[in-house]
N, C-alpha and C positions, 0 to 999 in steps of 0.2 A: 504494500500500500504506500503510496506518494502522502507524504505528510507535510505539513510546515515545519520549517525549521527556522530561531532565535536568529537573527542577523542575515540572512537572505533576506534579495528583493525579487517579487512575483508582479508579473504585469509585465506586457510590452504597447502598450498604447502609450499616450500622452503621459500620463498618470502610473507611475510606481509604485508598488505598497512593499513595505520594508517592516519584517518582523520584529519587533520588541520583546517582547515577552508572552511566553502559552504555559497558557496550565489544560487537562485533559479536555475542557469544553471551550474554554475559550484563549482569543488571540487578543494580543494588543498590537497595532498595525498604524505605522504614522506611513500616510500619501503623500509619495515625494513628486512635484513636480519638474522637468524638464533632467530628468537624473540624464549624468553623468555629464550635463553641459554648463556652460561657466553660470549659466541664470538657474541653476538650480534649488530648487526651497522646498523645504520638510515644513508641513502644515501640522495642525495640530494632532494628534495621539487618539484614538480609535478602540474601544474593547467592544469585539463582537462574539457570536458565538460559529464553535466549528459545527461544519455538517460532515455526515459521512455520504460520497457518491459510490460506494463499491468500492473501488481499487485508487480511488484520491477523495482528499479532500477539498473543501470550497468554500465558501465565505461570502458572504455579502457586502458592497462597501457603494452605500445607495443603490444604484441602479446596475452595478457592475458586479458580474458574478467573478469571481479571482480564486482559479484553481492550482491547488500544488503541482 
């Protein structure tokens, strides 16, 4: 099973999510914008809950589904 992991960032749109902290149900996930370019900015900190899809996990983050 594909899991989150502590210090990975998930996401290839506009929008990055970069792990913080997980306990077994939930993630704490701060949304980096424009990662890896010199305008890049970490917005505020995020605790959501995990789901399980079968063989990965997933997350909600508004409207954006963000799978391991």
């Amino acid at each position: 099973m594909k899991t989150f992991e502590v210090g990975k960032r998930y996401g290839d749109n506009a929008v990055v999510f970069e792990i913080i902290k997980r306990t077994t149900k939930t993630i704490t996930y701060a949304p980096i914008h424009h990662a890896g370019r010199f305008n890049e900015s970490r917005k505020e900190e995020k605790t959501v809950k995990i789901h399980d899809w079968g063989e990965r996990e997933v997350f909600y983050a508004g409207d954006e589904t963000v799978e391991a």
